[in-house]
PyMOL commands that place a pseudoatom at each C-alpha (Angstrom):
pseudoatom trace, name=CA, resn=UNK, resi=1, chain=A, elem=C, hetatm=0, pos=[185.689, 47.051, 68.076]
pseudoatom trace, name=CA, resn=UNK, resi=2, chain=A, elem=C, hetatm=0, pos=[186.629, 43.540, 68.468]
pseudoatom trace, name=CA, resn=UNK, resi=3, chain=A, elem=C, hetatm=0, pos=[185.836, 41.120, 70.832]
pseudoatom trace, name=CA, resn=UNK, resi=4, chain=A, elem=C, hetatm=0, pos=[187.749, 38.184, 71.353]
pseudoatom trace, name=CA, resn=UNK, resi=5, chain=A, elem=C, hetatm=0, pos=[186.281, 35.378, 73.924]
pseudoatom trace, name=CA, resn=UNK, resi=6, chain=A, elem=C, hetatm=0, pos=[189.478, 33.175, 73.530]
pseudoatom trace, name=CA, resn=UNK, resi=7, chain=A, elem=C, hetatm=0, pos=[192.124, 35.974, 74.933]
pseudoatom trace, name=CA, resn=UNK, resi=8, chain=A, elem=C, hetatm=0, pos=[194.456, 34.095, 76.706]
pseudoatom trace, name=CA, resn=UNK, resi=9, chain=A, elem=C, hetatm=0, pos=[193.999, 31.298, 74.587]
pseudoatom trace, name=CA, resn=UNK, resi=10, chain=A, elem=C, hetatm=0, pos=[192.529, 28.564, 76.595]
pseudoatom trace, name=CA, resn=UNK, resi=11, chain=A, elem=C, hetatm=0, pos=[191.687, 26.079, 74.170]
pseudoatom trace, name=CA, resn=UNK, resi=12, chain=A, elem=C, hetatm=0, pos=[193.372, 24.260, 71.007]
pseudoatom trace, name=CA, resn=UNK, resi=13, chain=A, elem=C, hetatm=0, pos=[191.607, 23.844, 67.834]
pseudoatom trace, name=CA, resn=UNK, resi=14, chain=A, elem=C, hetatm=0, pos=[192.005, 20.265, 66.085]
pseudoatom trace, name=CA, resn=UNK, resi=15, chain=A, elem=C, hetatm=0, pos=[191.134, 19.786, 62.628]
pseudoatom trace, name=CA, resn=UNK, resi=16, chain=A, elem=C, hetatm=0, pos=[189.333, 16.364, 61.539]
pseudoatom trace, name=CA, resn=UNK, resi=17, chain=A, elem=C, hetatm=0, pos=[189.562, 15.442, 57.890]
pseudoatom trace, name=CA, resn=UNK, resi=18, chain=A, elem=C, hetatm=0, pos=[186.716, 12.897, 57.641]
pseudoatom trace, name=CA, resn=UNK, resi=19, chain=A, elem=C, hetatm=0, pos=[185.662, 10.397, 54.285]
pseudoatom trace, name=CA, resn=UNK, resi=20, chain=A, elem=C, hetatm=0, pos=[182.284, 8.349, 54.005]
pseudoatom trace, name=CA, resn=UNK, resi=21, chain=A, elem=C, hetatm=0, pos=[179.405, 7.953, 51.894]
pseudoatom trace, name=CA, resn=UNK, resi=22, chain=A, elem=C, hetatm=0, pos=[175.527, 8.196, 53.204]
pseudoatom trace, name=CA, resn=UNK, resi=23, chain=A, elem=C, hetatm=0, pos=[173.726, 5.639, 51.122]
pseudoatom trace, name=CA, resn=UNK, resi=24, chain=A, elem=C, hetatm=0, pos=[170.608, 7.251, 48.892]
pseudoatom trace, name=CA, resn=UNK, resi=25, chain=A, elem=C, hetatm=0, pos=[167.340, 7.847, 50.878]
pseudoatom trace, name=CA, resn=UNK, resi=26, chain=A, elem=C, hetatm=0, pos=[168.748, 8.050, 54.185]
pseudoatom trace, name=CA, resn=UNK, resi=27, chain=A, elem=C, hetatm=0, pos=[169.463, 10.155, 56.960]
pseudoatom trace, name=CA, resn=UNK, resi=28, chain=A, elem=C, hetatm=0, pos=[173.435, 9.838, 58.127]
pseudoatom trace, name=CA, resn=UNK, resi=29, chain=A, elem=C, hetatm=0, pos=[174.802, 10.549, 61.412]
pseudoatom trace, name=CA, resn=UNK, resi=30, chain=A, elem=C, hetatm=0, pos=[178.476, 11.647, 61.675]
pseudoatom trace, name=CA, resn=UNK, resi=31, chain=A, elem=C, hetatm=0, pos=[179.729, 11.686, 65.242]
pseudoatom trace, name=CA, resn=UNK, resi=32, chain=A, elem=C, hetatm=0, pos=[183.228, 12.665, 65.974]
pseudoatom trace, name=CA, resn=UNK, resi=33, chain=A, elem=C, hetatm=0, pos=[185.379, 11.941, 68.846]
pseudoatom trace, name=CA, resn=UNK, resi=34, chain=A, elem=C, hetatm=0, pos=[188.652, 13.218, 70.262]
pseudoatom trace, name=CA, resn=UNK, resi=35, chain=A, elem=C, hetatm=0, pos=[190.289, 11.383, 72.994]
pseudoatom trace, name=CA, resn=UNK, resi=36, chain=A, elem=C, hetatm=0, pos=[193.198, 13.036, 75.205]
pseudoatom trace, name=CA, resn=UNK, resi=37, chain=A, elem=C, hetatm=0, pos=[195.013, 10.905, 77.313]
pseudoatom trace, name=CA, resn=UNK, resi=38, chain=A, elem=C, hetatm=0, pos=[198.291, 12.151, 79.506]
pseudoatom trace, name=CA, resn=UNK, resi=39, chain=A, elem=C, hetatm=0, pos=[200.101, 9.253, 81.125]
pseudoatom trace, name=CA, resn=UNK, resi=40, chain=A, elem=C, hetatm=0, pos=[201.797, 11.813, 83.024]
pseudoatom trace, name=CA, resn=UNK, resi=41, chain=A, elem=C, hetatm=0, pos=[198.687, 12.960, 84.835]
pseudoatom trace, name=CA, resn=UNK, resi=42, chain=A, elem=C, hetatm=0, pos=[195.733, 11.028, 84.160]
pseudoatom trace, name=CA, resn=UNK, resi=43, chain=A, elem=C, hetatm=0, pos=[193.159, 13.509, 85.516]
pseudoatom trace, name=CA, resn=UNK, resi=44, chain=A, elem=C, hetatm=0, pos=[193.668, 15.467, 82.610]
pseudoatom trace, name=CA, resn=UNK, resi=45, chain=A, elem=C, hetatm=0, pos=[192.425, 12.440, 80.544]
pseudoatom trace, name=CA, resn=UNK, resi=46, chain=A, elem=C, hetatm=0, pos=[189.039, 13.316, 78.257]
pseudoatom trace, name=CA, resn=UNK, resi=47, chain=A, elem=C, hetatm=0, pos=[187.354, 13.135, 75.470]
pseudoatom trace, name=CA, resn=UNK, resi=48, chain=A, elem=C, hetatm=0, pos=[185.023, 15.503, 73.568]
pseudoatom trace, name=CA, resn=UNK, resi=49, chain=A, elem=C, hetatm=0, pos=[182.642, 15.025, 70.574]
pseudoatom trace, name=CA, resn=UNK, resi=50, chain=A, elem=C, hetatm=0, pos=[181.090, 15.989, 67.747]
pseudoatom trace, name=CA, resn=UNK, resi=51, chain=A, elem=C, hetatm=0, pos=[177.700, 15.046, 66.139]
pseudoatom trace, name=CA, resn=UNK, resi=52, chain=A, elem=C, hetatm=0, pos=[176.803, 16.254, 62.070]
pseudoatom trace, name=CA, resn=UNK, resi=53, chain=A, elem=C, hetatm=0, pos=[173.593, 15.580, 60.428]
pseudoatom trace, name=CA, resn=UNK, resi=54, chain=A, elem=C, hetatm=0, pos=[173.371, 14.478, 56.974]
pseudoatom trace, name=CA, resn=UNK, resi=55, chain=A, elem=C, hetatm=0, pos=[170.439, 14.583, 55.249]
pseudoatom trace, name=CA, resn=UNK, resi=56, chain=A, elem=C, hetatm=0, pos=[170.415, 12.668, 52.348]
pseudoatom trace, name=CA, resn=UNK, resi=57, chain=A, elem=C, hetatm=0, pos=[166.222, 11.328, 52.227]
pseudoatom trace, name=CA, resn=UNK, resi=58, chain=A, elem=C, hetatm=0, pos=[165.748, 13.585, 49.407]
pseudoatom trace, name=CA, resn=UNK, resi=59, chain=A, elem=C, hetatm=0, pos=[168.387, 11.933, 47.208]
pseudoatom trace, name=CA, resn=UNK, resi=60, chain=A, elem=C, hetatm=0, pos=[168.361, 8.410, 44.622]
pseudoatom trace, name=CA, resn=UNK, resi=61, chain=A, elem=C, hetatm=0, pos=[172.395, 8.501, 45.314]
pseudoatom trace, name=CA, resn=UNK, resi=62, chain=A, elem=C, hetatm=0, pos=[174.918, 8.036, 48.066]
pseudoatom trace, name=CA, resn=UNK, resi=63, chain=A, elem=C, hetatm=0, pos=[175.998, 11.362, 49.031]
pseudoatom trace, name=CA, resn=UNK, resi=64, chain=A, elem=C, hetatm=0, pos=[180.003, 11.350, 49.779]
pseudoatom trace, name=CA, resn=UNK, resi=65, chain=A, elem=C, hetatm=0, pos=[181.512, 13.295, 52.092]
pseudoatom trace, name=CA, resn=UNK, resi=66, chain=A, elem=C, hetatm=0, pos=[184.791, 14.540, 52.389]
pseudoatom trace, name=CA, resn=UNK, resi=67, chain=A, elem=C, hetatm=0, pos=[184.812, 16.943, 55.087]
pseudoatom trace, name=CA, resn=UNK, resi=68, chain=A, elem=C, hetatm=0, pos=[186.887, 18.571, 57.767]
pseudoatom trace, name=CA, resn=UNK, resi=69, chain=A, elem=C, hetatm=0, pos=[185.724, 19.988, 60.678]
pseudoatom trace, name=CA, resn=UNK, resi=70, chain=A, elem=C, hetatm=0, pos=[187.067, 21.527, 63.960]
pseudoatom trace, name=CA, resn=UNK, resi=71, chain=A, elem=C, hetatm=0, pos=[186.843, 20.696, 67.681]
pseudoatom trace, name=CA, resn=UNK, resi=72, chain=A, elem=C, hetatm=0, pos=[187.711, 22.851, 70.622]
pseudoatom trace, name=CA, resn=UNK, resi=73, chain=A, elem=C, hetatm=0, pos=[189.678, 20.890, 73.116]
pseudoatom trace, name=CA, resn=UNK, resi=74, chain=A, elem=C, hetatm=0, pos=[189.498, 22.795, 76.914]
pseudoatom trace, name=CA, resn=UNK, resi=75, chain=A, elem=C, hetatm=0, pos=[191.696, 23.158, 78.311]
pseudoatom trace, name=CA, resn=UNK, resi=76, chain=A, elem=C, hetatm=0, pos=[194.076, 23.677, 75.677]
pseudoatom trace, name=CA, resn=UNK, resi=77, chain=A, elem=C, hetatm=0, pos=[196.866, 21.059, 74.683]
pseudoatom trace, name=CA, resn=UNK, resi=78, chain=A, elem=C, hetatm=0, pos=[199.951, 20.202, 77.189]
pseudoatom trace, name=CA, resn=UNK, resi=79, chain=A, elem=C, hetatm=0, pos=[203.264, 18.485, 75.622]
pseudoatom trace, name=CA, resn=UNK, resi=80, chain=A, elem=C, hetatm=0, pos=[202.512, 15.847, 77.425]
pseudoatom trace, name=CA, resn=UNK, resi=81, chain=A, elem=C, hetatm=0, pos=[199.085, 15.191, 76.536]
pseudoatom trace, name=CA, resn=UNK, resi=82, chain=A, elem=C, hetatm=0, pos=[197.948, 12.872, 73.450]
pseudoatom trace, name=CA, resn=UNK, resi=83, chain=A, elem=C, hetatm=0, pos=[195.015, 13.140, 71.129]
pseudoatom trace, name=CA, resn=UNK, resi=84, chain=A, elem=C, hetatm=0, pos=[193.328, 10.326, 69.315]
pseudoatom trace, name=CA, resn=UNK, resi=85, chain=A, elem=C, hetatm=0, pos=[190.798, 10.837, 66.517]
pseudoatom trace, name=CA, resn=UNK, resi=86, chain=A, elem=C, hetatm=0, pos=[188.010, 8.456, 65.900]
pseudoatom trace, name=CA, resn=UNK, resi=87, chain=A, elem=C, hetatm=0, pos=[185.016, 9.130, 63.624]
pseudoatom trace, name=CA, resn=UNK, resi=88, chain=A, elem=C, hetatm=0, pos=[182.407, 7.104, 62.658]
pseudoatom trace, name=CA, resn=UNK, resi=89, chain=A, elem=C, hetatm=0, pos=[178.950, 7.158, 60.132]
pseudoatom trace, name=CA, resn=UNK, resi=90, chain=A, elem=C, hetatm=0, pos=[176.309, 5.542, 61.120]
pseudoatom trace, name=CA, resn=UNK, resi=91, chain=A, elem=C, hetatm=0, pos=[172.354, 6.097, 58.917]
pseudoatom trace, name=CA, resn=UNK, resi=92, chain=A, elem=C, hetatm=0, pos=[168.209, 5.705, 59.342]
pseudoatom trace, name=CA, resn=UNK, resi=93, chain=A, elem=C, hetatm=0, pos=[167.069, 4.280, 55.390]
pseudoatom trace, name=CA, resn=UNK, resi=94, chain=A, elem=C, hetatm=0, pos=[164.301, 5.656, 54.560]
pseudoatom trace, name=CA, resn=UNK, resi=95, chain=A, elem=C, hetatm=0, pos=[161.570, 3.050, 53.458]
for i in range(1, 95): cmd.bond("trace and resi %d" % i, "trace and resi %d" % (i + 1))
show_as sticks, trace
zoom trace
């Protein structure tokens, strides 16, 4: 039997194709970030986030990444609303 969670669908899925590099010996943090804005009705305005690890302490060379990864946005996507994608890298060295 299956069991789906998302029946009506309540939420859109948006892909986010992110590029970067963690330098050697350190520890990265990816954090992504959605924004949806609706001039139309401005209480639907939000924004929602996601945070990766990426562990490269271990390693003499930068580790690039070329990923994509998927955020839930609730309640799902209007016509009227927009989304903006941001994503950023940010890293500890490890000395």
């Amino acid at each position: 039997m299956a069991i789906n969670f998302n029946t009506p669908k309540s939420c859109t899925s948006r892909a986010v194709t992110v590029q970067g590099t963690v330098a050697a010996g350190s520890f990265g943090l990816l954090t992504i970030r959605l924004d949806v804005t609706n001039t139309a009705t401005p209480t639907r305005n939000r924004s929602f986030y996601r945070e990766i690890d990426l562990d490269n302490t271990a390693s003499a060379t930068s580790l690039a990444v070329n990923a994509s990864y998927t955020l839930s946005i609730v309640p799902k996507l209007v016509g009227s609303d927009t989304v903006t994608e941001n994503y950023s890298f940010s890293y500890d060295v490890n000395e």
